[in-house]
C-alpha positions in Angstrom: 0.0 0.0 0.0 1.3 3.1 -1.4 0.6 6.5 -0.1 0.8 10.1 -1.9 -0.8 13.7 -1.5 -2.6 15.7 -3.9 0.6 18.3 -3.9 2.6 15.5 -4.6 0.4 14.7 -8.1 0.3 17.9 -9.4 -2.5 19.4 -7.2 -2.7 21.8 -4.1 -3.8 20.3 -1.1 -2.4 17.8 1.6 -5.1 15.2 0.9 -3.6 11.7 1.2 -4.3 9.0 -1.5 -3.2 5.1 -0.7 -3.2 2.5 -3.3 -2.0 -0.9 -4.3 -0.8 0.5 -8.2 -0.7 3.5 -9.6 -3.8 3.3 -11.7 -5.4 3.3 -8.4 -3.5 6.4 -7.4 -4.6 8.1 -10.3 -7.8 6.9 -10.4 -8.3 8.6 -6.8 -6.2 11.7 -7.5 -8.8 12.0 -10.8 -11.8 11.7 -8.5 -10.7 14.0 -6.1 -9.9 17.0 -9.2 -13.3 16.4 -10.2 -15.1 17.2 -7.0 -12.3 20.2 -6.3 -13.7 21.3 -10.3 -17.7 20.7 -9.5 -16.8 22.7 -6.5 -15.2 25.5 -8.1 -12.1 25.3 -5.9 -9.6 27.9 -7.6 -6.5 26.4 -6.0 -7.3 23.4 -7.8 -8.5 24.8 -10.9 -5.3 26.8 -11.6 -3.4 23.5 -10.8 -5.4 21.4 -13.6 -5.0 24.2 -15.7 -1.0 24.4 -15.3 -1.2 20.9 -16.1 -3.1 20.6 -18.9 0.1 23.0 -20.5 2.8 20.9 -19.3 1.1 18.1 -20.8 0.6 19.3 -24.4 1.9 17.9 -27.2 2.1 20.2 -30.3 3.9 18.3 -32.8 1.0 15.4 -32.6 -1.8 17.1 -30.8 -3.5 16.1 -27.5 -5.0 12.8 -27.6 -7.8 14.3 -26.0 -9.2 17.0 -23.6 -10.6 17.1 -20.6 -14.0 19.6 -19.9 -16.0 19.4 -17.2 -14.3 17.3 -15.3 -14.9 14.7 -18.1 -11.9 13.4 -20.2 -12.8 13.2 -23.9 -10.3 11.0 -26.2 -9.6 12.0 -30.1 -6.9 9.7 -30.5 -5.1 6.6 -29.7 -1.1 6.6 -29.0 0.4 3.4 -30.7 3.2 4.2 -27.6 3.2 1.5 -24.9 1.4 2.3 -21.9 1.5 1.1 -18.3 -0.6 -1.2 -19.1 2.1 -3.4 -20.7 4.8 -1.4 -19.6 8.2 -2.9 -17.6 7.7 -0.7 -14.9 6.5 -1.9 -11.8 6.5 0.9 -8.6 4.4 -1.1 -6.6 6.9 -2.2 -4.0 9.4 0.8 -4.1 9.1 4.1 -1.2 11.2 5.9 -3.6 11.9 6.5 -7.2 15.8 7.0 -8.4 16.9 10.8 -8.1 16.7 12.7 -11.5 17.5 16.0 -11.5 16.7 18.8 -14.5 19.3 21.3 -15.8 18.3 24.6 -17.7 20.0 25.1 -20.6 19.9 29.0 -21.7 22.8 31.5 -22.9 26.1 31.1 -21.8 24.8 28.8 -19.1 27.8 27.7 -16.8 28.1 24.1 -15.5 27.5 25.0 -11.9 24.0 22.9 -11.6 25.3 20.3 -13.2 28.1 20.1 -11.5 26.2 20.3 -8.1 23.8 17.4 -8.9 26.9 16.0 -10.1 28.5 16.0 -6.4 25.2 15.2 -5.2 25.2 11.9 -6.5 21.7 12.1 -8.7 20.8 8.9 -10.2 20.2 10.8 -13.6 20.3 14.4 -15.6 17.7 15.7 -18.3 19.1 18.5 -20.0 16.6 21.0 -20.8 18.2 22.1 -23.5 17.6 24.2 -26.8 16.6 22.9 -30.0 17.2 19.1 -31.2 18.6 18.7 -27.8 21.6 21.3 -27.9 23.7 22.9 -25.3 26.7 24.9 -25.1 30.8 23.6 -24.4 30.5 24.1 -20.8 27.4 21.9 -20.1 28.7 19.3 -22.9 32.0 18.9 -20.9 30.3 18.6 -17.6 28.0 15.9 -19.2 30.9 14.0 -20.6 32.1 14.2 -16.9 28.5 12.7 -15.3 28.5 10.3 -17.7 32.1 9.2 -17.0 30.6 9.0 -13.2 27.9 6.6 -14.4 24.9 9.1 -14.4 22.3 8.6 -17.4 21.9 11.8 -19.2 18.8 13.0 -21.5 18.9 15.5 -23.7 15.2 16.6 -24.0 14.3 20.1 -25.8 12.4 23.1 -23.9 11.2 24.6 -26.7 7.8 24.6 -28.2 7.7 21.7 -30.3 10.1 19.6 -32.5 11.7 16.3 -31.9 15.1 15.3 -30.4 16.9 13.0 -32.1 19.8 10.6 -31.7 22.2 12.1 -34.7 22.9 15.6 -35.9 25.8 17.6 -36.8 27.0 18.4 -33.1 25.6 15.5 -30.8 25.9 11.4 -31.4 24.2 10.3 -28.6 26.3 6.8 -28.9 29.4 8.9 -29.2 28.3 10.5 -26.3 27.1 7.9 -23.9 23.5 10.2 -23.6 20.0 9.5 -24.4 17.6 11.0 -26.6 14.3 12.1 -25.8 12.2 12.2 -28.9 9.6 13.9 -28.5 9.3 14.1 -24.7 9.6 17.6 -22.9 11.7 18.1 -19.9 9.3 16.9 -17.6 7.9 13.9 -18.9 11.6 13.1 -19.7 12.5 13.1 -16.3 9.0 10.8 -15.0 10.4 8.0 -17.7 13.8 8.4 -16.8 12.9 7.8 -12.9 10.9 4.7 -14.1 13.3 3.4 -16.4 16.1 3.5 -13.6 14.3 1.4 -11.8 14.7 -1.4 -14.0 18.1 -0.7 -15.6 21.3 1.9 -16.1 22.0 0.6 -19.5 22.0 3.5 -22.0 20.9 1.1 -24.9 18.0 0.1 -23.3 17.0 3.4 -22.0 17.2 4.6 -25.1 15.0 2.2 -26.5 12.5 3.1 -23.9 12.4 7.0 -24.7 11.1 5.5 -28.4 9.2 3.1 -27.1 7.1 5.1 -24.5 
């Protein structure tokens, strides 16, 4: 039996959840949105609504929308989901420690280098488009993943893909990952889930196409 708070999923109150999976976790956490919408909590309004933009996609589309505390689908993802997913949380109190860097100009390698020395699990670059980041933060990533820290290289922009070859980054060459389409903070949920099976970069990276 697992237990989490509304803050903890996104929302704004201290309301605990427990749960055997976390389709039951988010089957409550749902539940309890809807009644804070039908009761016209703001807190909890402005939280859905922050949510609904971190979740977009805009080089597919949503797959649906939700109105009225109802969730209507448009589309179907041919992505795995955790339905038949290798993930399995249900007997962990903690997920591995993934941190996010911000990558904007001239950024220096002082984050980095901090989660670096503070032993995190893994990195997601937020970086600039296909992925890209300046000298400094490309040196301190060849040093994390020297230290055996998985490294993402998600984009922050508005919409485009990240992909494993271009003319700066090999992502082979490099020993980082990929993210394909996923932004910074959906990079960093699959990265946490993906640690928990395995550290190898080949199969991580098969996971960020695969989910």
């Amino acid at each position: 039996m697992k237990t989490m708070t509304c803050k903890q999923l996104g929302g704004e109150c201290d309301t605990e959840f427990r749960a055997n999976s976390f389709e039951e976790m988010a089957e409550l956490s749902k539940t309890h949105g809807m009644e804070m919408f039908q009761k016209g909590d703001k807190a909890h309004v402005e939280a859905m609504n922050e949510m609904k933009e971190l979740m977009k996609t805009p080089d597919t589309g949503p797959i649906g929308e939700v109105y009225d505390g109802k969730v209507t689908y448009y589309s179907q993802s041919l992505y795995k989901k955790s339905d038949d997913s290798a993930f399995d949380v249900s007997k962990l109190d903690s997920l591995p420690k993934v941190e996010i860097v911000y990558m904007y100009v001239d950024a220096s390698a002082s984050a980095i280098n901090a989660f670096i020395n503070n032993r995190a699990d893994g990195l997601i670059i937020a970086a600039t488009g296909n992925g890209s980041f300046n000298k400094k933060i490309l040196q301190a990533v060849e040093t994390a993943v020297k230290k055996g820290i998985v490294i993402v290289r998600p984009s922050r922009v508005a919409s485009g893909r990240v992909t494993q070859f271009n003319q700066v980054f090999d992502d082979k060459k490099l020993g980082t990952v990929a993210s394909d389409d996923l932004n910074p903070q959906k990079a960093r949920i699959l990265l946490m889930l993906a640690l928990t099976v395995t550290k190898d970069k080949n199969k991580i990276q098969e996971m960020f196409l695969e989910y």
